[in-house]
N, C-alpha and C positions, 0 to 999 in steps of 0.2 A: 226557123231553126228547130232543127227534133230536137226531141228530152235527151239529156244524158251529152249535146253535144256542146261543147264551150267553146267562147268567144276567144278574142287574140289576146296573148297575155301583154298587157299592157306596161310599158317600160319606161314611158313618156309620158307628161300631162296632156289629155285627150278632154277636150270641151266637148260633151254630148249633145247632136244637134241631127233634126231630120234629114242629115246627107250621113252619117254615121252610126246612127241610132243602130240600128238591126244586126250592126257585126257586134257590140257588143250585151247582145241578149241573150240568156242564158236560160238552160231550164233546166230545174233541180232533178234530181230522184224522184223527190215526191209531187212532179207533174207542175209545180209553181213557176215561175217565171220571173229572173232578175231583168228589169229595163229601167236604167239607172236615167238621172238628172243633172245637168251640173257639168263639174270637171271632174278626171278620175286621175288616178297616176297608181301605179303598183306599187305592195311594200313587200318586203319577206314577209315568210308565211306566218299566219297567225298575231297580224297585230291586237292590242289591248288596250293601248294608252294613247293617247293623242292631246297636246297641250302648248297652247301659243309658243313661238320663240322666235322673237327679234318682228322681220317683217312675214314670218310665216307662219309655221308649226315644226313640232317634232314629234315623230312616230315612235314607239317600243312593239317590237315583236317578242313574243314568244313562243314562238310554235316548236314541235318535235326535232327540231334540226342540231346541225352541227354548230352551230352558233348561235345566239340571240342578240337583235340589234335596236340601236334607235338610227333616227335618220334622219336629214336634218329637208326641209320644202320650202323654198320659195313661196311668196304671197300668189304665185299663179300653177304652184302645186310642181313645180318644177325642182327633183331631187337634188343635191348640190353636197352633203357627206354623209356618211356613215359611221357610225361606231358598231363595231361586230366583236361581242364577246364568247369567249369558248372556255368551255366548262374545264378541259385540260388544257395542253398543248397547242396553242395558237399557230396557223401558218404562216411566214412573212413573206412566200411569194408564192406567184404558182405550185401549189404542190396536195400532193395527194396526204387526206387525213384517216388515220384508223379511226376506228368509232368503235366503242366498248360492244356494240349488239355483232360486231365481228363484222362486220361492215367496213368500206371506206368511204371518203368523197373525193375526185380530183374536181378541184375549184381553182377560180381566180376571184377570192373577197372582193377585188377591188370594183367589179362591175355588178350593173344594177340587177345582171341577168344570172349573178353567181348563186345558183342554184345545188351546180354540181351533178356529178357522175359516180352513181354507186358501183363500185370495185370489188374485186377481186381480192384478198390479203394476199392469196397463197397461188397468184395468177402471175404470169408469166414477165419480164422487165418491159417486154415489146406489148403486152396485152396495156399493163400501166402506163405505159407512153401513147400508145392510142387513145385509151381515155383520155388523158389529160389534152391532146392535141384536139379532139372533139368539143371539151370545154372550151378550151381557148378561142377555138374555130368560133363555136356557136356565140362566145362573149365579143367577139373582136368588132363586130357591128356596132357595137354600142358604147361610147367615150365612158374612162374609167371615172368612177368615182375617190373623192377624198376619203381614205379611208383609213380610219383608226381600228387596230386589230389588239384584244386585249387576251390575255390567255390566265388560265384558273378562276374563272367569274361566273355568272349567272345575272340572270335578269328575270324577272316573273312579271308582274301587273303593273308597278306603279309607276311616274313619273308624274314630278315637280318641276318649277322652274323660279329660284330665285328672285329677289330686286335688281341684283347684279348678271344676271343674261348667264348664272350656270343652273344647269342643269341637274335634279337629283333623282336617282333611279332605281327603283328594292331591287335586290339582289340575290331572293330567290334562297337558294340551296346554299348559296357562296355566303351568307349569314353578312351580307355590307348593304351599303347605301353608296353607291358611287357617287362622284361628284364631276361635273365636264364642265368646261369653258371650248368655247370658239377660239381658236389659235390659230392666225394664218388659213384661214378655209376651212379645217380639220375638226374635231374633238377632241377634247387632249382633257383626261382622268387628270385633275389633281388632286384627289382627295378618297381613299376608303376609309367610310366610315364602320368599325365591326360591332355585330350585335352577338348579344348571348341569348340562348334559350332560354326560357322561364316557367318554373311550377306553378301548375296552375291547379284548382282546389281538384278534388279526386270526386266531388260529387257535380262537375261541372262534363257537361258531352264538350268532347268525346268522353271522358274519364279517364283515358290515359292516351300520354304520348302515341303519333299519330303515323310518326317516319320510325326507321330503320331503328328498334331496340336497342340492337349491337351495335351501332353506331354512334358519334357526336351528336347528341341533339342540336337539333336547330330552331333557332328564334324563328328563320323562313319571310324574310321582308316582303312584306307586300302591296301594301300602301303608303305613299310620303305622300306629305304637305309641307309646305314653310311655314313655320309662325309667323303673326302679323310686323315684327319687328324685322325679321330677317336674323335673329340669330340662334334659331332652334330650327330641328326637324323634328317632323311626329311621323311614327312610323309603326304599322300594324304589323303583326307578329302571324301568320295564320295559325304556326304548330304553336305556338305559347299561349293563345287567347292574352294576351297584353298587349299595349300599347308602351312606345318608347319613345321620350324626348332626347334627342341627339343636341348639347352646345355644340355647334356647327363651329367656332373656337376652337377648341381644347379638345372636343369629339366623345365628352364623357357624357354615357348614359345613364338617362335613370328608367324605369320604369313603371306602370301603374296595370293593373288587373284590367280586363274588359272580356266580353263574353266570349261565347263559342265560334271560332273561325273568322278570326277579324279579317271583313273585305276591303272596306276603305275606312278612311280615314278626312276631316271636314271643317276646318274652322266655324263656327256657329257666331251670333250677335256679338259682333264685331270681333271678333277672335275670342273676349271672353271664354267659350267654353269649345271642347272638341267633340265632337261626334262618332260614334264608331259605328258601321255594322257591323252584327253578328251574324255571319254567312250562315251558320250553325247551329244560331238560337234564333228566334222570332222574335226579335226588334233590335235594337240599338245600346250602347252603353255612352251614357255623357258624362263628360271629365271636366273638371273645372280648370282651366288652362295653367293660370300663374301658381296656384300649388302642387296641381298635378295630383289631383285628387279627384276620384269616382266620386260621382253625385248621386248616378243610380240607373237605370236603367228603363227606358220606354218601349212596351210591346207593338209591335207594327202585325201581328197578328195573335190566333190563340195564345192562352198559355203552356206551355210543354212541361209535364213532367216524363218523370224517366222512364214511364209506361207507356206513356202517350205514344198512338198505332199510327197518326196522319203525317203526313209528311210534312217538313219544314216548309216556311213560306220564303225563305231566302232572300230577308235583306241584302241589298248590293250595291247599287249604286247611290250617292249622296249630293243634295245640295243645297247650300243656303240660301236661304231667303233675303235678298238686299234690306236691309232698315226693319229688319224684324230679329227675334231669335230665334227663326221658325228654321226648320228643316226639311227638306222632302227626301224620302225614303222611297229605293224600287224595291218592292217586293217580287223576285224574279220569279219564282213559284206558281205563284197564283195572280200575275197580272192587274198591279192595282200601282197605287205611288202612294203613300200616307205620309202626310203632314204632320210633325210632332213639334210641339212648344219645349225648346230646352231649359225656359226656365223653370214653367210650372211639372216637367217631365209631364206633360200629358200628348193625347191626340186632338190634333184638331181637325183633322180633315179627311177623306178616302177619293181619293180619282180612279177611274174605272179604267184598264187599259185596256180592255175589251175591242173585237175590231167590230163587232157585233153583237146585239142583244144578247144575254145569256150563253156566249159562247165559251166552251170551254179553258183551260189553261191554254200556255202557246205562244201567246205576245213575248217569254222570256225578258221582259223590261229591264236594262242593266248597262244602261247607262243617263247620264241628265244632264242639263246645260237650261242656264235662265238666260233671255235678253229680249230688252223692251217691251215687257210683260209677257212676255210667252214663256211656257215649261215646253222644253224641247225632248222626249226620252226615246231613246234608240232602242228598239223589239226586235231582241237579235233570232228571236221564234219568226216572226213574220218579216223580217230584211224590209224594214221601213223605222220612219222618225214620225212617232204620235206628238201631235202639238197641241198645246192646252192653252186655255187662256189665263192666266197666270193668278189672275184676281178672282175669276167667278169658279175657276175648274173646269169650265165646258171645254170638250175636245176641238179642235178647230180641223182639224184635218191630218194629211198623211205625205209624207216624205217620201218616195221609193228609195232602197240603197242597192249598196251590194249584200254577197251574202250573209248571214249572220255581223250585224252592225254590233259593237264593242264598247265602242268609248264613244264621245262625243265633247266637243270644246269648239268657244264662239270667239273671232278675233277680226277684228278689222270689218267689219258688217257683216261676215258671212260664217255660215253654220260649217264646223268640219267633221264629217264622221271617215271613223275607221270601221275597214269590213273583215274580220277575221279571216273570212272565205273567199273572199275578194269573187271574185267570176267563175270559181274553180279552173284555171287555167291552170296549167305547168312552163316554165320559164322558157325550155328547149326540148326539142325531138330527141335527146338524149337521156333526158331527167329521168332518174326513177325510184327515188325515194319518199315515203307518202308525210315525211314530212315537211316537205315541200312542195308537192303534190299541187295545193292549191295555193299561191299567191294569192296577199294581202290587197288589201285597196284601201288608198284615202279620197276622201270626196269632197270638196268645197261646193256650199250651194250658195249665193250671194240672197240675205236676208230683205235686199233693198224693196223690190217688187213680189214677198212673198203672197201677199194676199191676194194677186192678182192670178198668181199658178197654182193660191193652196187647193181649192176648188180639182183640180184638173188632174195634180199628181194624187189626190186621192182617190179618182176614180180611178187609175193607173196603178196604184197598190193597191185597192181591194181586190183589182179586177187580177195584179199579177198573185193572188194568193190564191184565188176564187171564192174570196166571200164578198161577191155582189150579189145584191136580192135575186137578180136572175139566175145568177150561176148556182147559188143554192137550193133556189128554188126548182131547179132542173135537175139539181140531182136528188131532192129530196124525191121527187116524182119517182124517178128512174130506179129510186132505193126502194122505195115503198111496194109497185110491184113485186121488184126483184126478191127481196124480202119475204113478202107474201108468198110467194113459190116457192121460196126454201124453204121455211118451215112447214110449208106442207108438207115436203116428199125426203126433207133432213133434218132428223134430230141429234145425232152423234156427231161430234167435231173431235179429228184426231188430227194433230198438230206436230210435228217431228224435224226436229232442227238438226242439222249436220252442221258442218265448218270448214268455212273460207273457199269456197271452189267459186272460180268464175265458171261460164256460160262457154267458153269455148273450149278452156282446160278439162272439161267432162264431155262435151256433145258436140266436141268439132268434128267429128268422124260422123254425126249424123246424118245423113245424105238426105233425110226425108226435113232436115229445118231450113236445110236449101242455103240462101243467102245469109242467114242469119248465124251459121256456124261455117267456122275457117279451120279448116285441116292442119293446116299449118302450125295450129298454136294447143291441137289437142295432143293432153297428156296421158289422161287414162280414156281406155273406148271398152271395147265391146270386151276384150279380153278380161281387165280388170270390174267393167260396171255391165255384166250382164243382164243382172235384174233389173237398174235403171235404163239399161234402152231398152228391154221386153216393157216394163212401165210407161215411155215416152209413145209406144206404138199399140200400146192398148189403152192410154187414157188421154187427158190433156197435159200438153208440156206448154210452160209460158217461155217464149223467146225474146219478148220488150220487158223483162223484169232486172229490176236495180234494186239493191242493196239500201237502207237507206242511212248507214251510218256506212262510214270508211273502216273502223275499228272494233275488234271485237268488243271492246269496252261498249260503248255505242251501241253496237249490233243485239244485244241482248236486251237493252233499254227497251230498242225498238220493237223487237217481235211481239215484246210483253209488257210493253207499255204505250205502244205509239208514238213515242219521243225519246227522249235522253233531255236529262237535265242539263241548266246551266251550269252547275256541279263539275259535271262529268265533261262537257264541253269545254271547259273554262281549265281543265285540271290534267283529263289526258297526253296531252301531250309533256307534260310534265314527270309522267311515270314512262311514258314510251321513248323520252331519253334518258330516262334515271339521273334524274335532277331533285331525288333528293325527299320525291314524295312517293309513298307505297302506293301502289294503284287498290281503288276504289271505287270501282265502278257498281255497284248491287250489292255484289257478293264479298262474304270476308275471305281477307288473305292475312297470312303468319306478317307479326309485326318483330319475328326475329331469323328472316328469311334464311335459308338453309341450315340453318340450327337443324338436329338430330327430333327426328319427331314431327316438324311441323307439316308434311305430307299428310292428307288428310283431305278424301275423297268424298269424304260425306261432312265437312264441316256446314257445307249451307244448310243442312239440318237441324244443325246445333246451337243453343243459346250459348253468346257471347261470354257470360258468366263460364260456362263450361268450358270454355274453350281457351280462357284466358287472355294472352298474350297477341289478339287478330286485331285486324279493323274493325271500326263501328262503321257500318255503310249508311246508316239514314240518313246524313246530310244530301248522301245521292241522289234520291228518291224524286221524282217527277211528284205536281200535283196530287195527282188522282191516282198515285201508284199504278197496279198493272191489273191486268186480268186476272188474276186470281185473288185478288182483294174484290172486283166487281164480282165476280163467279160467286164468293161466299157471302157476299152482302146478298144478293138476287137470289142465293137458294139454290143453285144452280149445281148438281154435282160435280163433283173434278177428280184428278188426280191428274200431280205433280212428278216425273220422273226422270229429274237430275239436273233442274233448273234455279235460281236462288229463288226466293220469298221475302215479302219486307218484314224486318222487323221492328218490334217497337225503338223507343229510343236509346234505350239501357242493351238494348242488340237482342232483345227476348223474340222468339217466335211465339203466337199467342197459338192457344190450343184445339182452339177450332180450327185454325189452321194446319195446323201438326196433322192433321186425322186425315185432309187430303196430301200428303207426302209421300211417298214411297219411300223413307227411309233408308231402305237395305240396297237401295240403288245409286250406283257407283256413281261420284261427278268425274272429277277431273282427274285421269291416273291414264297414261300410255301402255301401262301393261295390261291394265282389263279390257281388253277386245269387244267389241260391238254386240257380234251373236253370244256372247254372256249377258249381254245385259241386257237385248232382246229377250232371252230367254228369264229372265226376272221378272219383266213386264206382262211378259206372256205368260207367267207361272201365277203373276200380282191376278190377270184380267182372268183366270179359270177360274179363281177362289174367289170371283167375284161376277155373278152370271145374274139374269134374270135384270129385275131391277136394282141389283146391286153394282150393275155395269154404269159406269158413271156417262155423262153427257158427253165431256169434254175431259181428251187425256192430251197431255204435254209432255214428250218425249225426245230426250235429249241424247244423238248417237253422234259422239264426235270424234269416232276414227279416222275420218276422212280429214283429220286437221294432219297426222301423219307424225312422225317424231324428225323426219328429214333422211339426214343421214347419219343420227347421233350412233355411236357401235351400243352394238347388243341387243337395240330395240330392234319391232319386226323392220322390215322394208317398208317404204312407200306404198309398193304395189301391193303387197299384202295387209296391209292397212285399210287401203280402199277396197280393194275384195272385201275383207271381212265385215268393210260396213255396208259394201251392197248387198253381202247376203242376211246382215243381220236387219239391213230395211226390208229386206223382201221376207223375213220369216214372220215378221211383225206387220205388216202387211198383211200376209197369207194367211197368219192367224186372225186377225180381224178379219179376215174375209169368208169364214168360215163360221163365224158366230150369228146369231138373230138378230143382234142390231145393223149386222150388215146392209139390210134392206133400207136403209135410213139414213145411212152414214157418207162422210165425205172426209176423204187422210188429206193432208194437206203437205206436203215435205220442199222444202228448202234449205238455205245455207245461212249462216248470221252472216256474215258477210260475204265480202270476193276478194279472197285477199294473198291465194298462194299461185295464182295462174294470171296468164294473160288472155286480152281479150279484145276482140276488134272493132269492136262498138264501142266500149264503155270500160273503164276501170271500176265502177259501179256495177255491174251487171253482171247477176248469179243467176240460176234457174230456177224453177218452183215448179209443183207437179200437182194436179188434182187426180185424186184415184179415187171410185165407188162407181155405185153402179147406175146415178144419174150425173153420172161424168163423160162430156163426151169422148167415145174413141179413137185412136189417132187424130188427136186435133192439135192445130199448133194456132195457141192461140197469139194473136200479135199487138194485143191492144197493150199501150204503155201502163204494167201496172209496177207497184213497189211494196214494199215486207206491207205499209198499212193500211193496203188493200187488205189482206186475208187479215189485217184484226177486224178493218172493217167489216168482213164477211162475215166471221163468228161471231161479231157483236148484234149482227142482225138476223143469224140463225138460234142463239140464243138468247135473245131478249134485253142484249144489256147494252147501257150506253156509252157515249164516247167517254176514251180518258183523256181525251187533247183535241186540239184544234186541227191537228194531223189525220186524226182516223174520223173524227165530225165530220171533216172534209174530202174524206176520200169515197169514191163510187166502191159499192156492192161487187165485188166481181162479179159479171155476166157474161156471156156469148158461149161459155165452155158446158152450160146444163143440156142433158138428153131429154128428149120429150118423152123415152120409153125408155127403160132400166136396164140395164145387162147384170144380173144377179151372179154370173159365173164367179170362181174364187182365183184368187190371184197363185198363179205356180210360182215356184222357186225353182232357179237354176243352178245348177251347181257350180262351187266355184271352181274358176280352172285357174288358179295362181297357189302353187301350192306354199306351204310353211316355211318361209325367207326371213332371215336377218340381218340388220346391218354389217359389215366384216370390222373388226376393233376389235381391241385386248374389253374382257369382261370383268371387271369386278365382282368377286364373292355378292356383295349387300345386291347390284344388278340382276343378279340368275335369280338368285330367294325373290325382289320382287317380280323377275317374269316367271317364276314358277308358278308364285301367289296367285298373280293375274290369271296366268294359264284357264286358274279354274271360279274365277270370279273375283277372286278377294284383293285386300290390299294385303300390304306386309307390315305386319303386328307382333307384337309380340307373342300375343292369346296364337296366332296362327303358328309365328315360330315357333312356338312350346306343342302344340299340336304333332306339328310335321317334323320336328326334329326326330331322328331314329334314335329310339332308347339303347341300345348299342353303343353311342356315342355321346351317353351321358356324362362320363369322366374327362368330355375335352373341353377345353375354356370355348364360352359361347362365343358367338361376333361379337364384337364391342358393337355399343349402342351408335357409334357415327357412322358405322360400315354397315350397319343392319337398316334404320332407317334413315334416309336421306330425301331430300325434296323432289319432287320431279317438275322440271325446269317446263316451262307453259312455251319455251322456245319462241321469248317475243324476240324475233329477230324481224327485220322488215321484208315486206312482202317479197323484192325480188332474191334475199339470199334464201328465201323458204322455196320459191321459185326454183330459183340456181340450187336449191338440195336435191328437192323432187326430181325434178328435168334428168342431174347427171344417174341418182339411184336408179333411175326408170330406165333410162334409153340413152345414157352417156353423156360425156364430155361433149363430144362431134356434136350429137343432135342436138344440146341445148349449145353449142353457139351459133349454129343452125337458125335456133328458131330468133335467138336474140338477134341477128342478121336480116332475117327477117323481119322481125318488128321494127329495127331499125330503118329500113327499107319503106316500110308500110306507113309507122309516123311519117317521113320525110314527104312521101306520093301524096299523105293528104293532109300536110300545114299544120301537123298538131303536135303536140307533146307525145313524148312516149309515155308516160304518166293518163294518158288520156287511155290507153290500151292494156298497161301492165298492172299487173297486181300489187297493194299498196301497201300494208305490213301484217307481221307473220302474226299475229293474234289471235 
């Protein structure tokens, strides 16, 4: 199976054996390989929780969708009900659902296969009845499911399960604990339990409330347990940093303090005492059970204060220790498990979760399960289950799973993991929303005869990640020349991110990539991206490159960090259906969204303190942070231009770091145009010549993300003009300097996520330009975004931040053996100055005027440009002057469906959807396998 292509999406318990093995092997973006063990059976997208019930288990989904479910498995993994809760308005029978991103779904909840059909709002009665008829079609194969349908709810991470066979479940945004019994077949809620928010001290991270300002705060349930009695719950709080005892009677709460960003929650020596992680702090908070009283807190890594630059180690998953008061602790960060004593509050223990010597972060360790001496822990970084041996620590071996492993629970002899990622499949040839995207997986592996296959699945996980000594060892070789020849003939690395375009939506019209681009499905060509196909035919274009995050959240992680934390993994799909959490992915955002003011283009500039009212982003933070934390450790010059930075824990940027910033350069704003901010770079790089030109520049043009078809913003196609010419002048000017001779640009997309694509939902393009680059080359070898960290990491001297770019080959096959020194021309653009058609708002024009010429729209600026003439008239009020500008997370096909009709109409985008639909069907897959995933 090639990379990027996925297996059948699985709707049935499937025992994996060598007559079936091979249909379901998968291979990720970043070149790895799922070949799973055991039984499988699919769940909705994005499970978390997995926990005995009756003769099976029960599953909790979370992912970005229109509902969140648990599900109920037979002991042979065989589905049998549902409970599906929706944040509004529930549907009780076939019927199509709006969704607040302007979206809809025609679904039928009842089947395994209700994925759903994204709509149209403002689409025709007969286009809505097609959908829905294609849902139906594509479900009817498959016997319905029991199915309970709840409406105004949520569900996030935890699930319980009583003495008595119910069920308890956090609740997320909807501030409850549900409660379900088995009725007749079904799940039948008898019981919300409601929590309240809680103040928590003002010198504790985050330091202030976390969700929507203007809004009800929420407690935010995210972990239960039962008390040992059966007549309390305990329940973590994430937005209150508390812990809550629920009389599961009466349903009255009390409350008790615990650290920053409570993950789970844990009975300890013999219920005596509770356990808490501090997602958010570095260790644990233990509560004396029967008064409900903090005892104190145990560090499972550094101590943090509010200065402190490294990133969290992120406690997360928990579990006790049988006949002991001990506890083991995943520290998901930095890959280890520590042992804490809850009586004496100390350490007693460190297991390494390492898949090799000295190997960087990456195992993302976050989840545990004990039985018959063994530590079970699920490494949702490396999609495998590390097995300890429980009394001495030694590792014993390696589990393969699906992708990114979640939870993990042991019943009836055999080990159960849930796989967030499940295989990446999509449900149906119709599907095309990215959150659902990838279906779930649960796995049964039968514990009976493990020591006999531990041995064999762990040659089979290392080998599907590639860290066998050989595998390493081949490319440490293969790096080390390659290496060596770059830093001969390259010292400059210029690095330039754009957004969201797949591979075929820019270069289907390219006739020189041959098979590898589909006419079909291209939206802008030669017209709109002149300079990028003059570029394609005078340097190297990559045609096997993928994305290696779905979402822009993600996508950013990745270019500049080589991963994305468990954080951000564990959370995004939680802000991309607005459930309640402000997104957090690096960078800070207003925590009192569209309030007057909070626009603000240059805040990842800015200390926290300054700014007030935003998020504190460090709990996001991978390991080893990103490239610009290694670039200033190693001495190595930089500059930053319009990308975030980590900062300390208090949200400060330290000041060594300030100095490589560009400042005055614009982030996120739809009205400052590309060639402005080109020209800022290029204005930063003159005033900066000689050895004052730095090594490594990072440059951020994101007009190609497009505003849609919001009125009064430019067009689409003007959008993307403006940012090919503002790549090509930045380009042109580097190509015109002394470091020329030395240098290599590197330009890509963070993701793929506004076009469709024939190959891969994953796959965007990437371009080498300089003048040991070869020309017209199309190069074809499978790489991904942490390839090119890998590559500057080895043309600059620095090492990995993750087990992702340790692991990824040096680009090669694309160097010239002799130079072409010539400078790169610019074309001029032929898409002239287009806007969306819509009534304009007064506060609108003032910011595309500001834009016009670089700026935001300020006050300092309105007092400037206003005409003193017109000094006797009442200003704009402050709500009309400044307003927010919407990041337009809509999901990838209504960003799709804007572009498509702005460009080239209504006719040719149901044209091409006709065609995709056509193209899915010819080859067996999801339309989700080919379409762009969301609008970010």
């Amino acid at each position: 199976m090639s990379r990027g292509q996925r297996g059948p999406t699985v709707l049935h318990a499937v025992t994996i054996d060598a007559k079936n093995r091979d249909r379901y092997i998968h291979i990720l973006p970043t070149g790895r390989r799922l070949d799973l063990v055991g039984t499988i059976n699919g769940t909705p997208d994005f499970p978390t929780a997995v926990v005995p019930f009756k003769h099976g288990v029960a599953v909790l989904a979370n992912g970005a969708t229109p509902s969140q479910t648990i599900g109920l498995y037979e002991s042979d993994l065989e589905r049998y009900a549902l409970l599906a809760v929706y944040r509004g308005k529930a549907p009780g029978k076939p019927t199509t659902i709006a969704l607040p991103n302007g979206l809809g779904i025609s679904e039928t909840p009842h089947h395994p296969a209700a994925a759903g059909v994204a709509y149209r709002p403002k689409a025709s009665a007969a286009q809505l009845a097609a959908d829905a008829r294609r849902t139906l079609h594509a479900q009817a194969a498959h016997p319905p499911l029991a199915t309970t349908i709840i409406a105004h709810g949520d569900l996030f991470q935890g699930l319980a399960v009583g003495p008595d066979n119910i069920l308890y479940a956090a609740g997320g945004a909807s501030d409850t604990v549900l409660a379900m019994r088995r009725v007749r077949g079904r799940l039948q809620v008898v019981r919300r339990y409601t929590l309240r928010w809680q103040l928590f001290p003002a010198h504790q991270y985050p330091y202030q409330y976390q969700g929507n300002q203007d809004a009800h705060h929420l407690f935010y349930p995210d972990s239960v347990v039962v008390g040992p009695a059966g007549r309390h719950l305990y329940v973590a709080g994430l937005l209150s940093n508390s812990l809550a005892r629920i009389d599961i009677a009466s349903g009255h709460a009390q409350y008790a303090p615990a650290g920053s960003y409570p993950f789970a929650v844990v009975l300890a020596d013999g219920g005596r005492r509770l356990v808490v992680s501090d997602w958010g702090g570095n260790g644990v908070t233990v509560i004396d059970r029967a008064p409900f009283r903090t005892l104190g807190q145990i560090a499972t890594g550094p101590k943090e204060r509010a200065d402190s630059t490294g990133a969290g180690v992120h406690p997360t998953a928990l579990a006790a220790v049988p006949g002991t008061p001990d506890v083991l602790v995943a520290d998901a960060d930095v890959d280890r498990i520590v042992e804490i004593d809850t009586g004496s509050l100390n350490t007693v223990r460190i297991l390494d979760d390492q898949p090799y010597p000295d190997a960087p972060p990456g195992s993302y360790p976050d989840g545990l399960a004990i039985a018959d001496g063994r530590l079970f822990v699920a490494n949702a970084g490396n999609n495998d289950v590390a097995v300890f041996d429980l009394a001495t620590g030694q590792p014993l071996g390696l589990i393969p799973t699906g992708w990114y492993p979640s939870a993990l629970a042991i019943h009836g002899g055999a080990l159960y993991v849930v796989a967030a990622k499940g295989l990446g499949s999509g449900p149906d040839i119709h599907y095309q929303w990215v959150g659902d995207m990838m279906t779930g997986l649960v796995q049964k592996i039968p514990l009976t005869d493990l020591s006999a296959k531990l041995a064999r699945w762990t040659v089979m996980s290392l080998q599907n990640d590639g860290f066998s000594g050989v595998q390493r060892a081949a490319r440490h070789a293969h790096d080390v020349r390659t290496a060596a020849w770059l830093r001969r003939h390259i010292h400059y690395v210029v690095f330039i991110l754009r957004e969201n375009k797949t591979f075929d939506e820019d270069f289907g019209r390219y006739r020189a990539a041959g098979h590898w681009a589909d006419p079909h499905l291209d939206l802008y060509g030669p017209r709109e991206l002149p300079n990028l196909y003059h570029l394609a035919a005078t340097s190297t274009l990559f045609v096997d490159f993928l994305a290696d995050g779905e979402v822009t959240a993600q996508g950013h992680q990745w270019t500049t960090g080589a991963s994305d934390s468990d954080f951000v993994q564990r959370t995004w799909p939680e802000y991309y259906s607005q459930r309640g959490l402000i997104g957090n992915p690096g960078w800070t955002q207003p925590l009192t969204p569209g309030r007057p003011g909070t626009h603000n283009p240059y805040a990842i500039y800015a200390n926290l303190s300054a700014l007030g009212r935003w998020s504190n982003p460090w709990i996001s933070y991978p390991g080893r942070l990103y490239l610009f934390n290694d670039l200033l450790a190693h001495h190595v010059s930089f500059e930053d231009f319009g990308e975030f930075v980590s900062r300390s824990k208090i949200g400060a940027i330290s000041a060594a770091m300030r100095r490589h910033l560009a400042t005055d350069f614009p982030g996120w704003d739809r009205m400052i145009l590309d060639t402005a901010r080109a020209q800022l770079a290029i204005s930063w790089l003159k005033s900066h010549p000689g050895r004052l030109f730095p090594r490594f520049l990072y440059i951020w043009l994101p007009d190609d993300h497009t505003a849609g078809r919001k009125p009064c913003y430019y067009s689409p196609d003007y959008y993307v003009a403006n940012n090919d010419r503002g790549t090509a002048e930045l380009i042109h000017y580097l190509s015109t300097t002394a470091q020329w001779k030395h240098m290599v640009v590197f330009l890509t997309e963070d993701d793929a996520q506004s076009g469709a694509d024939h190959i891969d939902a994953h796959r965007t393009f990437a371009l080498a330009v300089g003048p040991w680059v070869k020309r017209d080359h199309l190069e074809t070898a499978a790489y991904s975004q942490v390839n090119i960290v890998k590559t500057i990491e080895a043309i600059l001297g620095l090492p990995p931040l993750s087990q992702w770019d340790a692991n990824a080959t040096v680009l090669s096959g694309l160097w010239a053996d002799h130079p072409d020194f010539a400078p790169v021309p610019v074309a001029p653009m032929k898409v002239p100055v287009t806007f969306n058609a819509g009534t304009c708002p007064d506060h609108t024009l003032l910011r595309r005027e500001a834009g016009a010429t670089g700026h935001s729209l300020t006050a300092q600026w309105l007092k400037i440009h206003t005409n003193p003439h017109g000094a006797s008239l009442a200003p704009p009020d402050a709500a009309r002057s400044y307003t927010t500008t919407s990041l337009l997370k809509v999901p990838g096909p209504e960003q799709m469906r804007q572009e498509w009709i702005a460009a080239k109409g209504r006719r040719a985008y149901e044209r091409v959807m006709g065609y995709l639909r056509r193209y899915a069907g010819a080859h067996h897959s999801p339309l989700s396998h080919y379409i762009a995933n969301d609008g970010g």
